[in-house]
FIZAVO-331493 format. One line per 4 residues: number of its first residue (from 0); their letters; for each residue x negated, z negated, y negated of N, C-alpha, C, O, CB. Coordinates in steps of 0.2 Angstrom, whole numbers, plus 5000, padded with zeros to 4 digits. Atoms other than C-alpha are relative to their C-alpha. Glycine has a CB too. Example, Ala and Ser with C-alpha at 12.3 -4.5 7.8 and 13.67 -1.06 7.14 Angstrom:
BEGIN
0) as) 4996 5000 5006 4938 4961 5022 4996 5000 4994 4991 4997 4995 5005 4994 5000; 5004 5001 5006 4932 4964 5005 5004 4997 4995 5001 4996 4989 4998 5007 4998
! end
This chain:
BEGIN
0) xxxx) 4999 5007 5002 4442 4567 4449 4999 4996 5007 5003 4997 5011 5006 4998 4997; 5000 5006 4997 4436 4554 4460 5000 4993 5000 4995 4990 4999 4998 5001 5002; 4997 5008 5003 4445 4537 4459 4998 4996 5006 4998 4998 5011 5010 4998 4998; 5005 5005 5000 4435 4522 4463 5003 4996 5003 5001 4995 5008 4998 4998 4994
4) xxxx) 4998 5007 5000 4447 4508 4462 5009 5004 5000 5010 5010 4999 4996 4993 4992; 4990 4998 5002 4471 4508 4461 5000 4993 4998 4997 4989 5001 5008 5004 5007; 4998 5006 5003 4478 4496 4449 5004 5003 4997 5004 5005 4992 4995 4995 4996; 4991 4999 5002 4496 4499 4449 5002 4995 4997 5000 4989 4997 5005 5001 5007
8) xxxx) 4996 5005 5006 4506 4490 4437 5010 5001 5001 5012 5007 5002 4996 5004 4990; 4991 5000 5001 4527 4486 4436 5000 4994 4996 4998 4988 4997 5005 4999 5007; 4996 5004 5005 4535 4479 4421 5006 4997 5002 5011 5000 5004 5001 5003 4994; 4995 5005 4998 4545 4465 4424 5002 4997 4993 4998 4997 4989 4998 4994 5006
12) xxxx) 4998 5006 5004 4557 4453 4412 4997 4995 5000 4994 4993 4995 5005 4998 5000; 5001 5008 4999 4552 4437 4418 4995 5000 5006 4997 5000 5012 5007 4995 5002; 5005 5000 4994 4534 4438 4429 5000 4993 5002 4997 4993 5008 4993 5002 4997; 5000 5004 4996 4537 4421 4434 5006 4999 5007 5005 4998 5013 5001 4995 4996
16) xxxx) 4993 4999 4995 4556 4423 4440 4998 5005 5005 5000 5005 5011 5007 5002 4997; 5000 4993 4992 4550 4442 4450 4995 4996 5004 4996 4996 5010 4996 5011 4998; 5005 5001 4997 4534 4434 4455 5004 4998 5009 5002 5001 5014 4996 4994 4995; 4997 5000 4994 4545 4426 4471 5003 5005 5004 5003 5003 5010 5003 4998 5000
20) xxxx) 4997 4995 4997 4554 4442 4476 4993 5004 5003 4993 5006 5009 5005 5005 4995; 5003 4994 4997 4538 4451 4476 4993 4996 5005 4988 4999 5008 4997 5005 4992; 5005 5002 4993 4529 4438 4487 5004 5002 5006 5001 5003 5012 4998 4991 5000; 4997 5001 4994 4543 4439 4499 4998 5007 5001 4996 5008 5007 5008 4998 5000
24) xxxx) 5002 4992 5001 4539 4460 4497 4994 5000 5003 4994 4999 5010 5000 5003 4993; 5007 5001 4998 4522 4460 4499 4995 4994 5005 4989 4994 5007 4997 5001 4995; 5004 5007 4995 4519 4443 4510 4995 4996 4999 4992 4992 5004 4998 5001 5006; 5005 5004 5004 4508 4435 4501 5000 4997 4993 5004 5000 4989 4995 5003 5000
28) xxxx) 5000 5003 5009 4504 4424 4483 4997 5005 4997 4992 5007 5000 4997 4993 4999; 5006 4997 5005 4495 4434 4470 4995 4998 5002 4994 4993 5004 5000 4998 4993; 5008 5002 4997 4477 4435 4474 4998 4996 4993 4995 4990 4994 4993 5008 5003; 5001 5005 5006 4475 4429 4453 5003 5001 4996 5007 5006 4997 4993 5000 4997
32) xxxx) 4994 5000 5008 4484 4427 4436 4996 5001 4995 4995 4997 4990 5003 4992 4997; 5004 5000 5006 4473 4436 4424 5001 4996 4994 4997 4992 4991 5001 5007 4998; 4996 5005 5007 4484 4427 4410 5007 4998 5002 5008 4996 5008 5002 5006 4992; 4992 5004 4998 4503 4420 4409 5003 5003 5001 5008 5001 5004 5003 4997 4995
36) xxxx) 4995 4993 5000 4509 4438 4409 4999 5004 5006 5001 5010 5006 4998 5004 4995; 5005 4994 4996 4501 4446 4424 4999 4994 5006 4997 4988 5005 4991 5004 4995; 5001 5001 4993 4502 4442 4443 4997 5007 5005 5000 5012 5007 5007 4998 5002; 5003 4994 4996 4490 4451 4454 5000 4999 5006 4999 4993 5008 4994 5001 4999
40) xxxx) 4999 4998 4992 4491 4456 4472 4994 5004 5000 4992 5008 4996 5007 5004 5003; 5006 4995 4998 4475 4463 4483 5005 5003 5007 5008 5000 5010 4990 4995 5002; 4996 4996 4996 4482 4478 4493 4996 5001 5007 4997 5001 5013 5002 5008 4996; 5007 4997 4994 4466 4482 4502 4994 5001 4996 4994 5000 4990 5002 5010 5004
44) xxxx) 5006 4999 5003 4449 4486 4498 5001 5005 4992 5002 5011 4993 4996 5004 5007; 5000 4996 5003 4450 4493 4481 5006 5002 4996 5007 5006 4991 4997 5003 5003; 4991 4999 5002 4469 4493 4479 5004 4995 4998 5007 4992 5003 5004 5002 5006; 4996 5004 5002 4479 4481 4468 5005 5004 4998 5004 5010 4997 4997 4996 4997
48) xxxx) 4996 5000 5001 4495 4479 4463 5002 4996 4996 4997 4992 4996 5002 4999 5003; 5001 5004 5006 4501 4470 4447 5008 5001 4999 5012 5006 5001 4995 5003 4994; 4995 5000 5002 4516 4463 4439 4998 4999 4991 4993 4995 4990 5004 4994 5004; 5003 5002 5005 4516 4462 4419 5006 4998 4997 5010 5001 5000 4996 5005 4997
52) xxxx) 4994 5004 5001 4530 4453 4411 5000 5005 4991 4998 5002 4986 4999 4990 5001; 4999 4999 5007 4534 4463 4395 5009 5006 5002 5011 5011 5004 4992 5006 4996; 4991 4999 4999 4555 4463 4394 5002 5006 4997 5006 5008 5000 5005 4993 4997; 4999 4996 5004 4556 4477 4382 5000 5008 5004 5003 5013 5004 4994 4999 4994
56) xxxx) 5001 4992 4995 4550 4491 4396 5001 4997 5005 4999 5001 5009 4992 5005 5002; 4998 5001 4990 4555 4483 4413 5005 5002 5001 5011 5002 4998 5000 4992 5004; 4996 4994 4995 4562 4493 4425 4999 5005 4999 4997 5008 4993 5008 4999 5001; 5001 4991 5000 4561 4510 4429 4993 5002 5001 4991 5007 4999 5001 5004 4993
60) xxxx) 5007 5000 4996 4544 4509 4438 5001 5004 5008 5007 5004 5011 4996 4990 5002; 4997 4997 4992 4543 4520 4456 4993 5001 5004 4990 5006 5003 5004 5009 5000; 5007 5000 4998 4528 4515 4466 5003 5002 5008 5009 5003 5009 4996 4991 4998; 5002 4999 4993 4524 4519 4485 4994 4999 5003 4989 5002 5004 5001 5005 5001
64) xxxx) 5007 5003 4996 4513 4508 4496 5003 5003 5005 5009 5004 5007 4997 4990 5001; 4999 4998 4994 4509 4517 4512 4997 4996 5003 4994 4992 5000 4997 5005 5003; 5000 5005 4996 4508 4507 4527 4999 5004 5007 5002 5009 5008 5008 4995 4999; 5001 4996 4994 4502 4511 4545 5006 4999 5003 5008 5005 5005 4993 4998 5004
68) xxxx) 4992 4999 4996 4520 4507 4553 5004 4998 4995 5003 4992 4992 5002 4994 5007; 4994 5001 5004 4533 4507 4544 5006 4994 5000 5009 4991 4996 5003 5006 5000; 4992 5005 4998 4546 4498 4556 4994 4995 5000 4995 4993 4994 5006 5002 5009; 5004 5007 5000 4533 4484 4557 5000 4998 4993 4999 4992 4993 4993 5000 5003
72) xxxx) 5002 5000 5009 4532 4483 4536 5009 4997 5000 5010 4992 4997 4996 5011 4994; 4994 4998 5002 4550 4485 4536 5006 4994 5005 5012 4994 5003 4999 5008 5001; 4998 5007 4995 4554 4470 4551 4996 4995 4994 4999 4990 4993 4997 5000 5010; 5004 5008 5003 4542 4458 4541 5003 5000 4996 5006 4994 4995 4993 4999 4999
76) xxxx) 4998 5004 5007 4548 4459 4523 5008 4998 5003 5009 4992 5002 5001 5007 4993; 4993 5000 4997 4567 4460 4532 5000 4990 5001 5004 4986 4999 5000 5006 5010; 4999 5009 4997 4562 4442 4541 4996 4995 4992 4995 4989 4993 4992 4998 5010; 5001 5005 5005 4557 4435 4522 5007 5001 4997 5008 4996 4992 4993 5001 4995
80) xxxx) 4994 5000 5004 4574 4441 4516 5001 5004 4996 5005 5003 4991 5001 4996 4997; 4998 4993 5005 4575 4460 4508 5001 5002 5005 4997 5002 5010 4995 5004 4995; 5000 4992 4994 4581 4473 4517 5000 5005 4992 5002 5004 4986 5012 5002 5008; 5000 4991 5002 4579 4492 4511 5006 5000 4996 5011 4998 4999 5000 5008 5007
84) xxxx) 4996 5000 5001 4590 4495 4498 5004 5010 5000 5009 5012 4999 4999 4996 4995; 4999 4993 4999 4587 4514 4503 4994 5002 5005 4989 4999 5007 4999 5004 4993; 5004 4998 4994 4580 4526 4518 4998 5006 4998 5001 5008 4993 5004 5002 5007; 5001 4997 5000 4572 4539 4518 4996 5006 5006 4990 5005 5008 5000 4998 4994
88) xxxx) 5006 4997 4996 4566 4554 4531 4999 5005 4996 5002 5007 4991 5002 5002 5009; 5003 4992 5002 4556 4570 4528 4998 5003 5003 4994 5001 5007 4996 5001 4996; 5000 4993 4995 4556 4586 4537 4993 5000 5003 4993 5001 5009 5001 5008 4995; 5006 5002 4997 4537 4582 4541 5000 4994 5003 4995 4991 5003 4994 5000 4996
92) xxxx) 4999 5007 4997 4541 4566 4549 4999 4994 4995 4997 4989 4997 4996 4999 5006; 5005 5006 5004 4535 4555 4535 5008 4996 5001 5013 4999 5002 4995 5001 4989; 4994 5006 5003 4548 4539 4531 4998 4996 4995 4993 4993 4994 5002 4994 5005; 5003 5010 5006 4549 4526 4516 5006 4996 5000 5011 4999 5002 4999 5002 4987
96) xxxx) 4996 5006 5002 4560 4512 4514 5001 4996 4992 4997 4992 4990 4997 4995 5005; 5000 5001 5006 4565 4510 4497 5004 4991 4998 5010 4989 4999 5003 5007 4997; 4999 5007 5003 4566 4492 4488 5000 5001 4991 4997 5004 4988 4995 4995 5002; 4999 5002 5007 4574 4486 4471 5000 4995 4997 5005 4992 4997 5004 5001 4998
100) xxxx) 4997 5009 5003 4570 4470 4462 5004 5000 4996 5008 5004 4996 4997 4995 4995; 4993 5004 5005 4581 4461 4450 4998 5006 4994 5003 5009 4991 4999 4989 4996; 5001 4995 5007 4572 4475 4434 5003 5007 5001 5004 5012 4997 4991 5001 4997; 5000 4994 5001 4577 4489 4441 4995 5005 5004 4997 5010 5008 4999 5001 4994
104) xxxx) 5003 4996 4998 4560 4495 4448 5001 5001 5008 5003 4996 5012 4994 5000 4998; 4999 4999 4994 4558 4504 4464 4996 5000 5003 4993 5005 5002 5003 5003 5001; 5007 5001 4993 4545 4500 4478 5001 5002 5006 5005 4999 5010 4997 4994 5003; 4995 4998 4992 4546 4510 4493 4992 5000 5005 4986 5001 5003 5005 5012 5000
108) xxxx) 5005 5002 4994 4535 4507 4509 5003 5005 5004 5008 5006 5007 5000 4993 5004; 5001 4993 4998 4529 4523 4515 4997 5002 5007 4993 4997 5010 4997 5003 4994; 5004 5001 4993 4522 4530 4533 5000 5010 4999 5004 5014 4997 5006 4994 5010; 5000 4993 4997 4517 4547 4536 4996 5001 5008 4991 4999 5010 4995 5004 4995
112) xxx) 5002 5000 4992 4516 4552 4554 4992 5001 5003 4990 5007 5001 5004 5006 5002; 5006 4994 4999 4497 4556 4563 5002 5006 5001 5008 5008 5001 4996 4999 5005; 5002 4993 5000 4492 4572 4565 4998 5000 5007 4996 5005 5009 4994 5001 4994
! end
């Protein structure tokens, strides 16, 4: 398989109410609003992010955006107002920094060491 495009998805209760947490998270406004339900983020070339507001399944999502510095990713969301609500190292040197919104899901900003 060779994937093309990432269009990650987390179910939230109330995509209006997370929509603020998850600007402060990722530092930016949604790039667009397909509908009333749905706030989109552009990650990178090819790489979105999505919020879908259906209260019935939110929470229990477990995404992982890598990030080329971690402590830089991880000082910027810090100076909008989230700290990590979890650390994590791994025996190959990788690190994530794990975050929870208000549903439950968990977003961890990830770094693996060069080579």
């Amino acid at each position: 398989m060779q994937a093309v495009e990432l269009f990650a998805g987390v179910r939230v209760r109330d995509v209006k109410a997370a929509r603020g947490w998850y600007e402060r998270l990722l530092g930016e406004e949604p790039a667009f609003f397909p509908n009333a339900q749905e706030a989109v983020w552009a990650l990178g070339e090819h790489r979105w992010f999505y919020l879908l507001e259906d209260a019935e399944r939110a929470g229990g999502a477990l995404v992982t955006i890598m990030v080329e510095s971690l402590d830089a990713a991880v000082d910027a969301v810090a100076q909008r107002g989230i700290e990590p609500t979890e650390r994590e190292d791994y025996d190959n040197g990788a690190r994530k920094a794990i975050y929870h919104d208000g549903d439950g899901n968990e977003v961890g900003l990830g770094e693996i060491p060069a080579v």
